[in-house]
C-alpha positions as CSV (number, residue, x, y, z in Angstrom):
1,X,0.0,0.0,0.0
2,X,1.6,3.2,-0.8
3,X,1.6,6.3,1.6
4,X,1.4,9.8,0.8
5,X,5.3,10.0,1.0
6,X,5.8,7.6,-1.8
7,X,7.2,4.8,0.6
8,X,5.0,1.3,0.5
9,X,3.8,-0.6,3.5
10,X,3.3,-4.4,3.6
11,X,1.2,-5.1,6.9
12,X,2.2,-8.5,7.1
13,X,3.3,-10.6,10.6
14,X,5.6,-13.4,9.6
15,X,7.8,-15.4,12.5
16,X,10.6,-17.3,12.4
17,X,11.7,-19.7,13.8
18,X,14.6,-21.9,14.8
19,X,17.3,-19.8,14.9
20,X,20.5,-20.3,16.8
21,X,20.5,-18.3,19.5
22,X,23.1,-15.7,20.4
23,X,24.2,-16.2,16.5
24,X,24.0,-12.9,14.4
25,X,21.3,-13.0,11.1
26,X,20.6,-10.7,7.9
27,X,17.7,-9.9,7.6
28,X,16.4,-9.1,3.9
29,X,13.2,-8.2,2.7
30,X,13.0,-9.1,-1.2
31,X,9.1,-8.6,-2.7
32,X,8.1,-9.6,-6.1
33,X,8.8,-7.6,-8.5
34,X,5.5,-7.2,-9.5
35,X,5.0,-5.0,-6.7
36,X,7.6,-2.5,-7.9
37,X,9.3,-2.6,-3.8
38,X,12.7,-2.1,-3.7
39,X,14.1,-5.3,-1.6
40,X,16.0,-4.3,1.5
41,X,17.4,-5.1,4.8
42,X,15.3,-4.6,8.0
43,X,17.5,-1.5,9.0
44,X,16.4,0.5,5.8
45,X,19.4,0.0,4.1
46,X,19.7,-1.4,0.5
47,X,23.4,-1.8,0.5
48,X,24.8,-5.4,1.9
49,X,27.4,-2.8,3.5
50,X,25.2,-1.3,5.4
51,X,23.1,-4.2,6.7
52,X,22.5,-4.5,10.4
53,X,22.8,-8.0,12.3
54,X,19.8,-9.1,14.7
55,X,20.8,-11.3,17.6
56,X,18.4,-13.7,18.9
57,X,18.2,-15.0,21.9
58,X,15.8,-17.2,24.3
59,X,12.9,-14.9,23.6
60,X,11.1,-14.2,20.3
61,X,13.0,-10.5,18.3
62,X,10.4,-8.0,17.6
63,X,10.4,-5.1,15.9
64,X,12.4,-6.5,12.8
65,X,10.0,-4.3,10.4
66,X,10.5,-3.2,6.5
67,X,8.9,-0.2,5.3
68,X,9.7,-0.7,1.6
69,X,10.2,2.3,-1.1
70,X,8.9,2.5,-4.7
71,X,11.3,2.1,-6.6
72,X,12.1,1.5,-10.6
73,X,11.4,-1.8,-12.4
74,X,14.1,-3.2,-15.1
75,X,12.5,-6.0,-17.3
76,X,13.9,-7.6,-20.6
77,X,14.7,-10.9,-22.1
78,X,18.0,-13.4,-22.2
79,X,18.1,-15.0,-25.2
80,X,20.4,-17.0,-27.1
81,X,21.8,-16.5,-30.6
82,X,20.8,-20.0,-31.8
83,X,18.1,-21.2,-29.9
84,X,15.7,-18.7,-28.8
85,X,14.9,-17.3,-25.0
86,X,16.6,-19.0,-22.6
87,X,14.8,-19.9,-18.9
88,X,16.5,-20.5,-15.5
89,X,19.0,-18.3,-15.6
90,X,19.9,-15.8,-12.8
91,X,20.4,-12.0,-12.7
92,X,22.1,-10.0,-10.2
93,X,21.5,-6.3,-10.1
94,X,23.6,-3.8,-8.7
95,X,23.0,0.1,-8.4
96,X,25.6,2.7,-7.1
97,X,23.8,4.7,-4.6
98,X,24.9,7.9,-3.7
99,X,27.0,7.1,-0.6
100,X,29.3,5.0,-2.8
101,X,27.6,1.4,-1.5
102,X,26.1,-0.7,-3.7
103,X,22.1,-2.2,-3.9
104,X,21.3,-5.0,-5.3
105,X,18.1,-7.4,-6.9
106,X,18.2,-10.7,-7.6
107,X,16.0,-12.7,-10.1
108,X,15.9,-15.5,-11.9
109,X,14.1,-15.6,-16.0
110,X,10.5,-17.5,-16.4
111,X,10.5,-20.1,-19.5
112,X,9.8,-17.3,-22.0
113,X,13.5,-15.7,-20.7
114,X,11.7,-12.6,-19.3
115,X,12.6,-11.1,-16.1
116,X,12.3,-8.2,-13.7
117,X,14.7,-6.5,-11.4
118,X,13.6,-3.5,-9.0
119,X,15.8,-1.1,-7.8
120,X,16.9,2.6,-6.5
121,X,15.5,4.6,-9.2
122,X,18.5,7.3,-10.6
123,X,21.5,5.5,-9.9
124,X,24.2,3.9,-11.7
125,X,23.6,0.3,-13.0
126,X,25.4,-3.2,-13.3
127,X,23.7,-6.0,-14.3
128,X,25.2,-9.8,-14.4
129,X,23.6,-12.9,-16.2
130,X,24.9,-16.2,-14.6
131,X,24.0,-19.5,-16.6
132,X,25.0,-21.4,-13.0
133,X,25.8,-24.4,-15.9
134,X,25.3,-25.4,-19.3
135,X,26.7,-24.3,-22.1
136,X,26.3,-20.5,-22.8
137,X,28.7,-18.3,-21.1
138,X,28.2,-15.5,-18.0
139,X,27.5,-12.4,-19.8
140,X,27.0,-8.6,-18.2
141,X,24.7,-6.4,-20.0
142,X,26.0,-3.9,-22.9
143,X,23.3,-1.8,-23.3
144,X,22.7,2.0,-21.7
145,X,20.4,1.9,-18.7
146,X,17.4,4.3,-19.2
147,X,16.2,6.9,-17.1
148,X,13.1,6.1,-15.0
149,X,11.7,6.9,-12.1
150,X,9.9,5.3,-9.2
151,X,6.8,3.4,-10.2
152,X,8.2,2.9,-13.8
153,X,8.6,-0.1,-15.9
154,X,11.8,0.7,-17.9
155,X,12.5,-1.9,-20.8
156,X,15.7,-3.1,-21.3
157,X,17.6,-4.8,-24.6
158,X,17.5,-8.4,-25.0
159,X,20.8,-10.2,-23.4
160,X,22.1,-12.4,-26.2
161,X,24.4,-15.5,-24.5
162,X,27.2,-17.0,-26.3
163,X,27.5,-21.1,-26.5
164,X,31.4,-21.4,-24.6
165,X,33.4,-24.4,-23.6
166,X,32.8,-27.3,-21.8
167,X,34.9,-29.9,-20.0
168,X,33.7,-33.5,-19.6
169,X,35.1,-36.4,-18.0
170,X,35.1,-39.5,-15.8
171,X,37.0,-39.3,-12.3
172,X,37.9,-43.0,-11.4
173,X,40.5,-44.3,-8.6
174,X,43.3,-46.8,-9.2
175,X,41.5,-49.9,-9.8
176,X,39.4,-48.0,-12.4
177,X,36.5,-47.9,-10.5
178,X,34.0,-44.1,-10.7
179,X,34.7,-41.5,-7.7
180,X,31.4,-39.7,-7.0
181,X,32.1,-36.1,-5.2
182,X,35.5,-35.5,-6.8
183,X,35.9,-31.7,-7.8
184,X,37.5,-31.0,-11.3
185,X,38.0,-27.0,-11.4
186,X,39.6,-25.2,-14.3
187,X,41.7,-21.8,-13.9
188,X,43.3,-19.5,-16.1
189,X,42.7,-17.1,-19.3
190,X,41.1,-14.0,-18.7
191,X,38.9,-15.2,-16.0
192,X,39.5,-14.0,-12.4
193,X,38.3,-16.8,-10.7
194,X,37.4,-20.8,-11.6
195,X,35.1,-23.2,-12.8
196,X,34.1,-25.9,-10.9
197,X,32.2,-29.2,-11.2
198,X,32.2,-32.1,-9.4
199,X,31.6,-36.0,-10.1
200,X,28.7,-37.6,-9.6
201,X,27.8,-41.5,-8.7
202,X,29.0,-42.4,-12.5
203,X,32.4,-40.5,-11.6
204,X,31.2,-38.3,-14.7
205,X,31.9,-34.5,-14.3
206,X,31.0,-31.7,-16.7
207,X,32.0,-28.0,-16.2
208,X,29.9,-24.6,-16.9
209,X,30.4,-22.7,-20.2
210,X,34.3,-21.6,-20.4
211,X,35.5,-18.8,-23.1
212,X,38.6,-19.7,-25.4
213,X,41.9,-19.8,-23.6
214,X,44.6,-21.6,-22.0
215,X,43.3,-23.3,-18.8
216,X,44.7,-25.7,-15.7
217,X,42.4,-28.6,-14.5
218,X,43.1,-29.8,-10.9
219,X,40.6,-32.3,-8.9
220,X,39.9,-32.3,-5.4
221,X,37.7,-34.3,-2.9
């Protein structure tokens, strides 16, 4: 329900429970997008840097409230250039605020590869595509941001992924026989960290999309 300030209000009770207590928690507040809410932590902040911890202990926490803000809605499509939309994968969106921290959405694409991020309307965007595995590679998005305002549904440019790389293989011990829960991960070339994948009851492992480059493959269990 919006108030007369712009700011949203979600009247909504909802416990939890079984917490460890004395052990610090985030809390997040993250509201469908169709509600155009910015998501945010329980101290007001949309910045993981600014998040507050809540302690629990023996009796129930109260007063962990969100009062969420209108904010801008980002939707588009990832698609692929050779075989249409592509469902399941995951967005990350991340706006520079003001104060130099950094907000962020998360969604996921529906089967027809549409999604929908809200965030702090006016800011300075960053959005990342992550396959999580398959074939097409980890892509950002090229296109300029445009400028929208709270309440408004700003479209963005398809996200076309590329087909990469993949590693396959078997993992099996000295007598030949398969090693489930071995990890094979692959560093190197221009990327800043690794890919990982590990074996499963077959011994069979098969990596994430990889661009072109020299790369080292080490296994671990």
């Amino acid at each position: 329900v919006a108030q007369d300030d712009g700011r949203a209000s979600m009247p909504q009770v909802v416990p939890v429970g079984g917490l460890t207590e004395g052990a610090p928690y985030a809390v997040y507040f993250r509201p469908d997008p169709s509600t155009f809410l910015i998501p945010e932590a329980w101290n007001g902040e949309h910045a993981m840097e600014a998040w507050a911890a809540v302690y629990v202990g023996s009796a129930p926490v109260t007063g962990i409230d969100a009062d969420l803000e209108t904010g801008t809605r980002f939707t588009g499509t990832v698609t692929t250039a050779d075989s249409g939309p592509l469902p399941d994968v995951c967005l990350s969106l991340y706006a520079n605020t003001n104060d130099g921290c950094f907000a962020s959405s998360y969604s996921c694409a529906v089967a027809s590869g549409v999604y929908s991020l809200v965030t702090v309307p006016g800011a300075d965007y960053y959005l990342s595509v992550s396959t999580r595995s398959g074939p097409y590679l980890d892509a950002a998005y090229p296109g300029t941001f445009p400028t929208a305002g709270a309440g408004v549904d700003a479209a963005l440019d398809p996200i076309v992924l590329e087909r990469g790389a993949q590693v396959t293989g078997i993992v099996v011990d000295t007598a030949g026989s398969p090693m489930p829960g071995v990890c094979a991960r692959l560093t190197g070339g221009d990327y800043w960290g690794g890919y990982e994948a590990c074996s499963d009851a077959t011994g069979r492992y098969t990596t994430s999309a990889m661009p072109a480059g020299t790369w080292t493959l080490e296994f671990a269990n």
